[in-house]
Each structure stands twice: as C-alpha cells, then as structure tokens.
C-alpha positions, 0 to 999 in steps of 0.5 A, spaced: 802 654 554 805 651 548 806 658 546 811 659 552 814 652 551 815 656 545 818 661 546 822 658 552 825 653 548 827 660 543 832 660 550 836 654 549 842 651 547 840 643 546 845 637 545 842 631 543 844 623 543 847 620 538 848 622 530 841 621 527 834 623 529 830 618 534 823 619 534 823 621 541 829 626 539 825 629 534 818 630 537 822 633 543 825 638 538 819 640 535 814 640 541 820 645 545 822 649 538 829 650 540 833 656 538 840 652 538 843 645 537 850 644 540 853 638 536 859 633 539 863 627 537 858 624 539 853 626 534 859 626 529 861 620 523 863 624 517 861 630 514 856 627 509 852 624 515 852 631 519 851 635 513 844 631 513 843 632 521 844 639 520 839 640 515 833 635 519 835 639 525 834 646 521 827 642 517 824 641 525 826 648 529 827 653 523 831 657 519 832 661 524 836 656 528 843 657 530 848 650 530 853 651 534 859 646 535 866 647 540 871 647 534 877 651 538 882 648 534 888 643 537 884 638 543 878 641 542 876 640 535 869 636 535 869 634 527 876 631 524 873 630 518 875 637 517 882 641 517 884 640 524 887 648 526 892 648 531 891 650 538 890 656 540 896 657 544 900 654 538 898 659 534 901 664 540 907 661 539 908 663 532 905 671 534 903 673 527 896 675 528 895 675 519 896 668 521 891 668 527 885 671 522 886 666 516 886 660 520 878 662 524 877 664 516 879 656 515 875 654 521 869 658 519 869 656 511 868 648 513 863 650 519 859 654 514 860 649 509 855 644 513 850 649 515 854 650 522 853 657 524 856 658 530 862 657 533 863 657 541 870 660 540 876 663 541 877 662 548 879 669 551 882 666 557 889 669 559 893 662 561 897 665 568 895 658 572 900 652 570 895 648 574 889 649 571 886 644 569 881 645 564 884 652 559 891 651 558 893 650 550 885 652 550 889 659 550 892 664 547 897 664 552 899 669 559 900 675 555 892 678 556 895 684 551 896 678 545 891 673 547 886 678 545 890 681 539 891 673 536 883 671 539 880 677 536 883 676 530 882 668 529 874 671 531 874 677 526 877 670 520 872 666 523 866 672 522 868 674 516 866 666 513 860 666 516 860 663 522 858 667 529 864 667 534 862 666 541 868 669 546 869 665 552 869 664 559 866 671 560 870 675 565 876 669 565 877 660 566 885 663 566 887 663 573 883 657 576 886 651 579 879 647 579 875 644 572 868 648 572 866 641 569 867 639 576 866 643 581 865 651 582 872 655 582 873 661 585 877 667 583 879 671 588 883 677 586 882 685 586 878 689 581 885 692 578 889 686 577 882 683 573 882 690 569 889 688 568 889 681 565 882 677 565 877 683 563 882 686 558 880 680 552 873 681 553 873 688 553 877 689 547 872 684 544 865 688 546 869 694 542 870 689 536 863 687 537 865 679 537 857 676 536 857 672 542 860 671 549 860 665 553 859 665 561 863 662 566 861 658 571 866 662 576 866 665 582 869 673 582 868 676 589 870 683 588 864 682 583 859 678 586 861 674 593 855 670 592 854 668 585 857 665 579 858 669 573 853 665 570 848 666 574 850 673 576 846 680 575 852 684 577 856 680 572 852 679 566 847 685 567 851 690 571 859 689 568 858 686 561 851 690 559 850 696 562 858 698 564 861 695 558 855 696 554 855 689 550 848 688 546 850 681 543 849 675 545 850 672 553 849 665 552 850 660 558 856 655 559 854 648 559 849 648 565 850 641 566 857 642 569 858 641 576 860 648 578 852 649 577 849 643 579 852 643 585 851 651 587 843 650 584 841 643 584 834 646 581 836 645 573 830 649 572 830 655 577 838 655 574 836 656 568 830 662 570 836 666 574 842 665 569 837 668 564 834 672 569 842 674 570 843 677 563 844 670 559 840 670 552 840 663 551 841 658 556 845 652 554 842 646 557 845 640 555 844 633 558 838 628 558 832 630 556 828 630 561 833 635 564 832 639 558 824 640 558 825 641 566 828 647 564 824 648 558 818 649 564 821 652 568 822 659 563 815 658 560 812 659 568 817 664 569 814 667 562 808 667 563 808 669 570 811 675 568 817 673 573 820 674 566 819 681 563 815 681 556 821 686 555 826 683 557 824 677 553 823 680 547 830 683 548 833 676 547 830 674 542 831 680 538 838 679 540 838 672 537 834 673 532 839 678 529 844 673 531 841 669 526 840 674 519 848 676 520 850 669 520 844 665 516 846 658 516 845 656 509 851 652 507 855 655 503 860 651 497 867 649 499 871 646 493 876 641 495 882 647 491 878 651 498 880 645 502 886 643 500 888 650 501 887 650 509 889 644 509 896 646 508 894 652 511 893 648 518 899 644 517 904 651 515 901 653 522 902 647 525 909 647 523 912 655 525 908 654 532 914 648 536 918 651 540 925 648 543 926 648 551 933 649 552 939 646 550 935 640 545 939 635 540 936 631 535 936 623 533 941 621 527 939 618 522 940 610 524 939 611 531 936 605 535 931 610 540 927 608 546 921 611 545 918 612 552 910 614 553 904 612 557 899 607 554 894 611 554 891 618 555 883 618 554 879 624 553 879 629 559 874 634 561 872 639 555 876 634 550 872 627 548 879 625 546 887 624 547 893 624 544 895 617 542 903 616 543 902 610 539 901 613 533 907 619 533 911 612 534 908 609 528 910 616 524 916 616 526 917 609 525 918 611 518 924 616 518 927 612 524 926 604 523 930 601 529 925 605 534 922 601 540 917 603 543 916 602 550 908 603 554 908 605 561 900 605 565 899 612 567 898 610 575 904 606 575 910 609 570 915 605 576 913 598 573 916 599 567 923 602 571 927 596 570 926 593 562 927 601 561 933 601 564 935 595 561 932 597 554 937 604 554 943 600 554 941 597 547 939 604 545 943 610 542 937 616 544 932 616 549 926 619 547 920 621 553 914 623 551 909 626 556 901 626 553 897 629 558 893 635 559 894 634 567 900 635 570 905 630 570 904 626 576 910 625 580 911 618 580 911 620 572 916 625 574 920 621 577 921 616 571 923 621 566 930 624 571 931 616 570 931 616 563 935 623 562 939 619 567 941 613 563 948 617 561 945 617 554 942 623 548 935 624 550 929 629 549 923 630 552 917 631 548 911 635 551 905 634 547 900 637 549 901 640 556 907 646 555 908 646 563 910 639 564 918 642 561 918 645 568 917 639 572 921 634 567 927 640 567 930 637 560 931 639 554 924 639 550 920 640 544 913 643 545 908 642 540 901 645 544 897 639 541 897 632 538 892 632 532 896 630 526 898 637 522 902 637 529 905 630 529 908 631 522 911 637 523 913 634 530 916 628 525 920 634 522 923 637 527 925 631 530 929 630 523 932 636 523 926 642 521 926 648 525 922 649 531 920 657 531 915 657 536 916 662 542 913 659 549 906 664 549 906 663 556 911 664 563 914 658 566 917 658 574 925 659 574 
C-alpha cells in the first residue's frame, strides 16, 4: 500500500501549517511523497527563512517536487519580501505588453531565486462583472482580446526565468457574482458569448503551450449542468483535453473552498473525481487529516483500478516534464538584479493610475481632511488589505497639516457629524475608499456628504476600480495598495501624471 500512498501523493498539492517544519509535518510528507508544496504568508517570515523552508521541504519529497506560491502581483502577493508587482488590472491600464512580460520575468527571477518553481499565475479571467466579488484587480481587465495578450506575456516573462505559470481559473471566475471561496457559482451563458469572452485567454494560452492551468470551481450549464468545472470530464477531459488538445498541467483550485465542500462533502471521493475528470494534481489544501483522506482515497481508487494505470501514468508524466522544463534549483539574484526590478515595479506602478473625470489636486500647504475606513482586513483569496493609514503617514511628509479622520467600515454615519465639522476647518477633503468589495451604501452615502461640504475634494479608489461609478466623483484609481502603489499615488497627488487608461467598462 505504501506504493500507492505514493503514488497518490505524486497527485497532490499540499499546504502545510506554519514556517518551519514540525515533526508531524515532516513525517506527513514523507509518508505521502507529495508532488507539490503551495506555500502562504502563513508559512512565510522573510527570504532567508523560506529559502531554507524550500530546501528542507525538497530534501523529504525530492528534487522532483514542484513549490508553488500565489504571486499575481498587487493583493495577491504571498512574500513582500521581494519587489512587489502591480496588479494585473494595473498593468492593463498601461497596455504595453513589453511591460507586461518584464514584470513576470521580475516575478520569476525572485521566485526562482528561492527555489519556487511554480507560480499559479496569471489570472486569465476576462473581468465583465462589476460585482464579483473575488477576481477584480486579479485581471487584465474586460477586454478578453488584452487580457490574453498582456496575461500571456507576463506568463511567457514569467517562464523564461524559470518559473512554471499556471493560467487561471479554467474556463473563466470573470462574470460570477459569488466568491468560490464561499459557495458554488454558476455561469449560465451560451457557448458563443464563452467563445467570445471567457475561453478566448484560455485557448490562446493552449497555443502559447502556457505550462499549467488552474480549474474553476464553477458551474457552466451549456458545458456541463451537472458538475463544476473541477470535477467536470466534459470540461476538463472533453473542452481542455481532447477538443482543445492541451497536454500540460490541470491542476485543481483549492479543494477546501466551499464551491466543492458544499457540492461533494466526501474530500476523498472530491479528489478521485477531479482527477477522474482530467485534473493531474489535486491541490488539496487544509488540515492534515483531511489531506491523507484524500491521499487514500486516490490510493484505493489506483489500486482498485477505479483509476487506469494508463491514466496515471499519464499525470505523472505530465508532471514530471513539468519539473525537468522548471527545475527548482535556486538560481542567483544579486542585489544590481533586484534593485533593477525594484524600480521596474515602481516605473509599472506608476504609468498604471488612472484619472476619473474632472480631478484637482491639493496645493502645497492645504490643510486636508483625510477620510478612510479604520480597517480593510484580508478578503477571501488576499491574506491582507490595504491600511489607509499608512498613505495618510506618506502623504503626511509632502502635506504636513493633513488630519486624518477613521471611520468603522459598519457604521461610516458615526462619523458624519465631526466630518462635517472638521471640513470647515479644512481646504481639501480627500476620501479614500480601500475595500475590494463593493462600497456599502451607507459608505455611499457618507462620501455624497464630504463631496457635498462645498469644498476641493477627491476621491481616491485604492483597490477596487468600480467604486468610482458608486461614488460618481472626481477620482484616482491606483488597482492596489502595496507600497510601489502608494508612493506613486503620493506623486500624483503632488502633481505627477496619471497615464493609466481604465482596463475595464464602467456602467454610464
């Protein structure tokens, strides 16, 4: 039985707990061998930590073992102890494609700096729905032609440094109105609006032979109106496979998301029917005990042939031509190397904010009213958020009688009142806006009230873009909020140009 524990763990992604390795940890690796760790911020302190963490991890499971990481750029970055990309929708603001592939290749350099060999981006997902909740910046914007064109080439950068890409979320998160995190979504449009707008990244990307795609966990009814992509033979096996004639690498999204948990409680049988369905690798992320449940599942499913030998060796062939094109020794980066993409990420950063409508700008010695939520934690796929406090501390230096005024995010009113009064005693009001959700309508309403005090005032959306049409004011978009983002934003407001062009549609 160890033999198909073995070869079963070969199928799956695994997380593990914390930033160095238990005892438990490290028997639970090497009595399953399996063929990828995905690292998170949990697992995460600074390079030197991590850069040992990967060798151990390599040392127990093999040099044939793929390290993969979330490192999208703008919210979803993993390790900020690299050069912080902007986030893909920033770099659609800018639309230059040379651009595009330099920063993946600045991506891939750090990773493969560290021994991480594979990345799970870019996000392919064309973003047509204002309200979705989870993708947003995470996209090129709503253009499916550019999304490709800029997401292949950040991928084609990305590769060329080493690192394996994985597209994603396989056949298109970019028109849901639900958080896959949270519950199964379903996208119910015809097959040619999908050719049109979802699938036209993903089919491009087969034809660029990208190294890796990511499933959705999303139900498509004119595919499949019985199960979600993930789990779906008709999606994987029949669209991706054998219509489209992909042979890289399928791997599951997370397993442990509640689209899946909810629609197949079994993790194990979850986990023989995604591969069943065409997946390679099952990314089967959570406690422990969950993982060697999935583990045993695929081992029975082996060894009582549910699972083909032929099939099998199938994925693991797949997998392990994954790891001879992207091999996972660390490659040197000098500090000339790094503060080269440094600046690159802060060139990108700044070429991507983008003017909505008619904006002015603070005069030097304004006393501004600076308005913010006192908080914006970590949403869904991103393990943090943006602190407004800290662009108030950075604009503090170029405009040093600004006061800062929080508000909590579920009761934006309370503040109505010592705004109000505080605007009287100010010569420019600036709103920021720092969540990736929509802005509630309460939060709606207290920002009509600042732009109604009769004073300059400009509203700043720093992360999600669509929050200008809900606000309907003069406005900055800056797509993100690591600091690449906020100095340039600092810049603008102190007269730089904003040269972005808004990457996706807003509603008149």
């Amino acid at each position: 039985m160890d033999e198909m524990l073995h070869l079963a763990g070969r199928l799956m992604g695994v997380d593990i707990p914390a930033p160095v390795l238990d005892d438990a940890t490290r028997a639970h690796l090497a009595k399953y061998r399996f063929g990828s760790v995905c690292l998170f911020r949990k697992n995460i302190r600074d390079r030197h930590q991590l850069d040992r963490l990967v060798a151990e991890i390599r040392e127990i499971l093999g040099p044939d073992c793929l390290i993969s990481i979330d490192q999208e750029g703008g919210a979803v970055q993993r390790t900020t102890d690299l050069p912080e990309a902007p986030a893909p929708m920033a770099l659609g603001a800018i639309g230059d494609v040379g651009l595009a592939e330099a920063v993946g290749g600045a991506v891939g350099r750090a990773l493969i700096s560290l021994g991480v060999n594979w990345n799970f981006a870019p996000s392919l997902d064309v973003n047509t729905n204002p309200l979705n909740p989870v993708i947003g910046d995470r996209s090129f914007g709503s253009d499916p032609a550019r999304v490709a064109e800029l997401g292949l080439a950040w991928a084609r950068g990305l590769e060329q440094a080493g690192v394996m890409a994985c597209v994603k979320h396989f056949p298109g998160h970019g028109d849901t109105h639900l958080d896959s995190h949270l519950d199964l979504p379903t996208v119910g449009k015809p097959r040619a609006l999908l050719e049109r707008l979802e699938f036209l990244p993903f089919r491009r990307a087969v034809e660029a032979g990208v190294g890796s795609f990511m499933t959705a966990h999303i139900v498509y009814p004119e595919l499949d109106p019985d199960y979600p992509a993930t789990l779906s033979p008709r999606i994987l096996g029949g669209l991706l496979r054998q219509e489209w004639g992909y042979d890289g690498v399928v791997v599951t999204d997370s397993m442990d998301m509640k689209a899946i948990t909810k629609f197949s409680p079994d993790a194990g049988a979850a986990a023989v029917r995604a591969f069943a369905a065409g997946a390679d690798m099952v990314l089967a992320l959570g406690p422990k005990p969950v993982q060697a449940a999935q583990a045993e599942a695929l081992a029975k499913a082996i060894a009582d042939g549910s699972i083909s030998r032929e099939r099998l060796e199938q994925s693991l062939e797949r997998l392990a031509r994954a790891a001879r094109a992207f091999p996972g020794t660390p490659r040197p980066y000098s500090a000339q190397a790094e503060a080269a993409d440094r600046a690159l990420m802060q060139q990108a950063a700044a070429r991507s904010l983008t003017r909505y409508g008619a904006v002015r700008l603070p005069r030097p010695g304004d006393r501004i009213l600076f308005v913010a939520p006192d908080i914006a934690p970590g949403e869904s796929a991103y393990e943090n958020g943006p602190a407004a406090q800290e662009l108030a501390r950075r604009l503090e230096e170029r405009f040093p009688r600004l006061q800062t005024l929080a508000y909590p995010r579920q009761q934006p009113q309370a503040i109505l009142a010592s705004a109000q009064a505080a605007a009287k005693e100010s010569d420019f009001i600036l709103y920021v806006s720092t969540t990736r959700q929509q802005l509630s309508s309460a939060e709606a309403e207290l920002a009509q009230a600042l732009f109604a005090l009769d004073k300059p005032a400009l509203h700043v959306a720093l992360w999600n873009p669509y929050h200008v049409q809900v606000v309907r004011q003069p406005a900055l978009i800056t797509y993100g909020w690591r600091p690449p983002t906020l100095q340039a934003l600092v810049e603008v407001l102190s007269g730089a140009e904003a040269p972005g062009r808004l990457p996706v549609e807003l509603a008149d």
